[in-house]
C-alpha positions as a LaTeX table, in Angstrom:
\begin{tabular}{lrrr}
\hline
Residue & $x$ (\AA) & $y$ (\AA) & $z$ (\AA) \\
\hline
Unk1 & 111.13 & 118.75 & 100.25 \\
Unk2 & 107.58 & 118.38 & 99.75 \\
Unk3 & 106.11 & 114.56 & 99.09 \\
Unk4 & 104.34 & 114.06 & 95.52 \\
Unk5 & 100.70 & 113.18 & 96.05 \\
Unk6 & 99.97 & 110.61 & 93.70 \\
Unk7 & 95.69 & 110.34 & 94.38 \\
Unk8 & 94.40 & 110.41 & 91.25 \\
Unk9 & 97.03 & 109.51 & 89.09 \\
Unk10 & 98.74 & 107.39 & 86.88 \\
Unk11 & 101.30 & 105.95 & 84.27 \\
Unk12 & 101.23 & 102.98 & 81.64 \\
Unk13 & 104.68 & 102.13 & 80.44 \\
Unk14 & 105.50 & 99.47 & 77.67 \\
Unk15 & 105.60 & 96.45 & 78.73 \\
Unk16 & 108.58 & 94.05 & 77.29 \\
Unk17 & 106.53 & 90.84 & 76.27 \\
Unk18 & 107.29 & 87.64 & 76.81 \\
Unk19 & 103.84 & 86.04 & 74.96 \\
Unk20 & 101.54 & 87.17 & 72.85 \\
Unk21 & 98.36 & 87.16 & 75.48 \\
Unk22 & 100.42 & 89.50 & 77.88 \\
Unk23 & 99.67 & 93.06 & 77.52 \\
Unk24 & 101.52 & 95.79 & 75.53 \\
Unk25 & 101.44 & 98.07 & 78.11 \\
Unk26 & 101.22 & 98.16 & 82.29 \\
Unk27 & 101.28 & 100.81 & 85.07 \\
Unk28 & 99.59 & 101.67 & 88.06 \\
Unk29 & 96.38 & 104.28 & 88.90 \\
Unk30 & 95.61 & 105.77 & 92.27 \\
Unk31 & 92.15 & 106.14 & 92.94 \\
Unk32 & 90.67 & 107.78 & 95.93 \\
Unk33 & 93.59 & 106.47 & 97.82 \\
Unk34 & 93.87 & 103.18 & 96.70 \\
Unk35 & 96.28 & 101.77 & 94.09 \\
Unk36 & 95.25 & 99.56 & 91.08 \\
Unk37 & 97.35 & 97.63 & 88.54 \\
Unk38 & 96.81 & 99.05 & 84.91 \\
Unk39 & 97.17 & 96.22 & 82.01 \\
Unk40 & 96.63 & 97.81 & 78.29 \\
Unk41 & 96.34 & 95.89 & 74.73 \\
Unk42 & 96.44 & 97.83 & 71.23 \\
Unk43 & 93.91 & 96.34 & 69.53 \\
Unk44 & 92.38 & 97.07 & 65.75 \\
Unk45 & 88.90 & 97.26 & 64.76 \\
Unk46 & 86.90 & 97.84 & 61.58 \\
Unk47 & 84.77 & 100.93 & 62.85 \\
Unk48 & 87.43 & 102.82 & 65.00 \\
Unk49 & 91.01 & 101.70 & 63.99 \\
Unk50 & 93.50 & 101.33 & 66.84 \\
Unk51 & 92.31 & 101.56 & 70.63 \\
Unk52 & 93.19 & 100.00 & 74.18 \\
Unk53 & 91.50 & 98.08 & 75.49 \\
Unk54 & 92.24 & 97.55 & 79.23 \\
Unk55 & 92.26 & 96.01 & 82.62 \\
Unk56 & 91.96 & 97.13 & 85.86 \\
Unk57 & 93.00 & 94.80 & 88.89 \\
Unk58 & 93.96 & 95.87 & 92.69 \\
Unk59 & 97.67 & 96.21 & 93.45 \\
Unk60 & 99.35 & 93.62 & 94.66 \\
Unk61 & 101.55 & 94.09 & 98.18 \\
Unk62 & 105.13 & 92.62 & 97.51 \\
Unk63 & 106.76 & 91.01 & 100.28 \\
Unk64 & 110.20 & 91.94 & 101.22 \\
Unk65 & 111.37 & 88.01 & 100.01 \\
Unk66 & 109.30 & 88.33 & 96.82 \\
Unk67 & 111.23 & 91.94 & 96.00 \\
Unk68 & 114.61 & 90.45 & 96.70 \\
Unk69 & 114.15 & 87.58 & 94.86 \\
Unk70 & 113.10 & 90.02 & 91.67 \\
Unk71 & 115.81 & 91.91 & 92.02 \\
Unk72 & 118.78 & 88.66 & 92.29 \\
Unk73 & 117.49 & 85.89 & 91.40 \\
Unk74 & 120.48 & 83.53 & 91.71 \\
\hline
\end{tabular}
């Protein structure tokens, strides 16, 4: 089996909200190699309707304690 190559790519999923500030949407984007968190808000104006507007911010490495905590947290 052949491994995906992600370069270039990405995906923004919806993003359950907990607050109003967070974003409706997250994901991640590959970009010449390197992998950036993707934050996205709908957001309404006069002139163009609906659009994103977004934020781009480098990945974060999770450590193996900070996975296992998100996964059981008790």
């Amino acid at each position: 089996m052949t491994q995906y190559d992600n370069t270039h790519k990405g995906a923004l999923f919806k993003n359950d909200k907990e607050h109003d500030r967070q974003p409706d949407f997250r994901g991640t984007v590959n970009v010449g190699g390197k992998d950036y968190q993707l934050a996205a808000w709908v957001k309404q104006s006069d002139k163009v309707g609906k659009y994103f507007s977004l934020s781009v911010s480098e990945a974060q490495k999770q450590t193996k304690q900070a996975v296992a905590a998100e996964e059981d947290p008790f």
